[in-house]
N, C-alpha and C positions, 0 to 999 in steps of 0.2 A: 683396493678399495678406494684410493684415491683418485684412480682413475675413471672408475664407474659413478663419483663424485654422490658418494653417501655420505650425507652428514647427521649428527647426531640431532635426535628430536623428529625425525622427518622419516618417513615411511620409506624404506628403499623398494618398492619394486610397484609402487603406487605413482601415477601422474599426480598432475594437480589438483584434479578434481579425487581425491581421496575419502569424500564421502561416501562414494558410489561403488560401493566394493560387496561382494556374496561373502556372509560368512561362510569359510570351509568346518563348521563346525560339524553342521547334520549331515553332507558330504562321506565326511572321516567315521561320522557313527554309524551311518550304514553299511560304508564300505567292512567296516570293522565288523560289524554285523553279518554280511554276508559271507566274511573270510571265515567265523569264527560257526556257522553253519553250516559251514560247507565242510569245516573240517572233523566236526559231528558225526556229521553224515556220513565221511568218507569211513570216520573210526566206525563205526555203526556196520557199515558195510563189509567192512574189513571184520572183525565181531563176529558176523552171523557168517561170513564165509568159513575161517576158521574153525566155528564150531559144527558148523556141516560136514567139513573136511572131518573133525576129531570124531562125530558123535553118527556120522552118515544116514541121519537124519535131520528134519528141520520140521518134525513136527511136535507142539510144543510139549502134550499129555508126555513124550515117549524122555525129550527132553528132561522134564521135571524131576521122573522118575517113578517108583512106587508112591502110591499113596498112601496119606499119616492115615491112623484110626481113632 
């Protein structure tokens, strides 16, 4: 750390012009976003495979089952 000459109070991975920076805020909340979609989607997928495999169908009325009265 001494060597890459961080010192305290001062932005280590910022020049000197330090105003000029992107926050990685909405960055991090999209990406977050997309990861947290994606993996929905995947269980989802995963889900109706499963029960196609168990039920050897995918259509929803047979799914359901009988009907209340």
């Amino acid at each position: 750390m001494t060597m890459a000459r961080l010192k305290t109070g001062a932005p280590p991975l910022l020049g000197e012009n330090a105003e000029q920076y992107v926050d990685p805020l909405p960055q991090a909340l999209i990406l977050t976003s997309i990861v947290i979609n994606f993996g929905l989607l995947s269980f989802f997928f995963v889900l109706a495979y499963r029960s196609y495999l168990k039920l050897k169908t995918d259509d929803m009325e047979e799914v359901r089952g009988p009907k209340y009265e």
